[in-house]
C-alpha positions as CSV (number, residue, x, y, z in Angstrom):
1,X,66.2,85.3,78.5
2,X,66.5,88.2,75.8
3,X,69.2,85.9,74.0
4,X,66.7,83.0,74.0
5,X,64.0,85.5,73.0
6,X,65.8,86.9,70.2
7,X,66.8,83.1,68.9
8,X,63.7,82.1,68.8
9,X,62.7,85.2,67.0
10,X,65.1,85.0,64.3
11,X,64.3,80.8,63.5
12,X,60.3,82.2,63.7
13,X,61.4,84.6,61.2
14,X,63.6,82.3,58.7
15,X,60.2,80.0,59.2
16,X,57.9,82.8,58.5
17,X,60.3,83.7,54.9
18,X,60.7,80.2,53.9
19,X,57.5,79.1,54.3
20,X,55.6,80.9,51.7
21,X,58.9,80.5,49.4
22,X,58.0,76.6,49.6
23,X,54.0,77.0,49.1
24,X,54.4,79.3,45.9
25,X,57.3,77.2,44.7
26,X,55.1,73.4,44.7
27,X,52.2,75.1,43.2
28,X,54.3,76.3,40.3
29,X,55.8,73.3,39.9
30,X,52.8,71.5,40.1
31,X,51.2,73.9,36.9
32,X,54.6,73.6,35.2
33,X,54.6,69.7,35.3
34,X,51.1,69.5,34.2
35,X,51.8,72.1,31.5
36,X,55.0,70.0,30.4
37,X,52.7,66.9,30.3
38,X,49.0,67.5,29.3
């Protein structure tokens, strides 16, 4: 149980850090393209 706990922990975690990573990352693309081409 506390190994199955802690698994599920640590993929909630990598989630949880990759998550806004991704959101910040399309927005700034997004500005950058539209920056790039007007």
């Amino acid at each position: 149980m506390n190994h199955r706990l802690f698994a599920g922990a640590s993929l909630l975690a990598m989630h949880a850090t990759r998550a806004p990573a991704l959101l910040a990352s399309q927005p700034r693309s997004t500005t950058s393209r539209s920056e790039v081409h007007p």
